[in-house]
Structures are given as structure tokens and as C-alpha cells.
C-alpha positions, -999 to 999 in steps of 0.1 A, spaced: -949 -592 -303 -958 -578 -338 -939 -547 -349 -947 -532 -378 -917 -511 -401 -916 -492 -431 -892 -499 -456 -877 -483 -486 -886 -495 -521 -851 -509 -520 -857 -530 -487 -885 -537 -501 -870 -551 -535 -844 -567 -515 -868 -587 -489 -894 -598 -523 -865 -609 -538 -851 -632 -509 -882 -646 -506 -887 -659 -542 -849 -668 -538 -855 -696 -509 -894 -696 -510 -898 -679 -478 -918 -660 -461 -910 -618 -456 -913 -630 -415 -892 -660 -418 -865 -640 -439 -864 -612 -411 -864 -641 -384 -833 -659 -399 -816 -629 -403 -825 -622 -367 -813 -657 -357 -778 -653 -376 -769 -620 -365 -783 -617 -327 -763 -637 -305 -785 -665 -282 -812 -662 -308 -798 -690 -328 -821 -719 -325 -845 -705 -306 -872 -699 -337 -883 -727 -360 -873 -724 -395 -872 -756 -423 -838 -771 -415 -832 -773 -453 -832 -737 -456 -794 -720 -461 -782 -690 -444 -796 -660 -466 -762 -644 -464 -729 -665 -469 -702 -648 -465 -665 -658 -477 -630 -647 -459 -626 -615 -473 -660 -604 -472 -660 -614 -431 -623 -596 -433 -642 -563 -447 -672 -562 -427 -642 -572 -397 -626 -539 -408 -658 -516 -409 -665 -524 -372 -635 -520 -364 -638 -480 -384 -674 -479 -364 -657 -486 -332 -630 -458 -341 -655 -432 -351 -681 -436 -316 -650 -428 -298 -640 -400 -320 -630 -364 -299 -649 -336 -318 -615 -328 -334 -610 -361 -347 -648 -357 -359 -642 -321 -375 -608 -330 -391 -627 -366 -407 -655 -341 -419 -634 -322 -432 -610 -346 -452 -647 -364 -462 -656 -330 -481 -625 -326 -499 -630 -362 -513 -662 -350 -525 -643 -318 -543 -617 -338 -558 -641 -364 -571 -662 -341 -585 -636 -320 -601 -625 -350 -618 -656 -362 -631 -667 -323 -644 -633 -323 -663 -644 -355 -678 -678 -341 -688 -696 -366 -661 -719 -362 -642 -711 -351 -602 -716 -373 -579 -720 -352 -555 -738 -318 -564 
């Protein structure tokens, strides 16, 4: 299958710059990633047995992506009132981090 998809010029920066990293192709940097994160897959494509995983991860970067799963989990199960009152508290982070960057002359973050 061929699929074709658009990416952003960040993507885009990102996937040029992993390819001049381990002198890959953009196809073979989407199929390891596809082998490393799809369970099954592993194995199943060739790819030069040299070539290390494009994304090592240490404990407490496994620990943190553990954790924002975990948060994702939380939030697909979320009532609408769990939603409303997470909206809410998310919009008066906004205010207070705003209020403290205009009394500091900054720029807001979030206009």
C-alpha cells in the first residue's frame, strides 16, 4: 500500500533531520517507527541491522510518557462534568499565566 500524508514544516524538519542523522530514508524512518511502536510489526520489515532505534528513551522519559497515557486514559473516560470542570481549571491556567507574564511586561502566551 502507498499512502500518501501531508506534513507540517515541523514534521517535515523533524523527518529531514532524522534522515541525515542515521542516513535513512524518509520511508525507512516512518517504517522503524512503525516497527517500534506497533505491536507484531517488529521484525516483520527489513531495515539494516546496524541501524539504532531512532528514539531511545531512558527511565524517566518511559516513566512520563507512562504517566501521559495513563492522563489519556483518564480524560476518554471523562463524564461531561469531569470535562467542563478540566476546561475550566485549563482556562484559568491560561489567566493566571498570562497575568503574570503582562505584569512582567512579556509577552502572553496565550492572547
Amino acid at each position: 500500500m502507498t499512502l500518501t500524508i501531508e506534513l507540517t514544516p515541523q514534521e517535515e524538519a523533524w523527518i529531514n533531520a532524522q534522515t541525515r542523522q542515521h542516513g535513512l530514508s524518509p520511508a525507512e524512518i516512518v517504517r522503524q517507527l512503525m516497527d517500534e511502536r506497533i505491536p507484531g510489526l517488529n521484525g516483520t520489515h527489513t531495515a539494516p541491522s546496524e541501524t539504532k532505534p531512532i528514539i531511545e528513551l531512558d527511565a524517566k522519559q518511559r516513566a512520563a510518557i507512562a504517566y501521559l497515557d495513563a492522563r489519556i486514559k483518564e480524560g476518554e473516560n471523562a463524564t461531561p462534568e469531569e470535562v467542563r470542570q478540566a476546561t475550566e481549571e485549563f482556562e484559568e491556567l491560561k489567566r493566571n499565566l498570562n497575568a503574570n507574564r503582562a505584569a512582567t511586561g512579556e509577552r502572553l502566551v496565550f492572547p
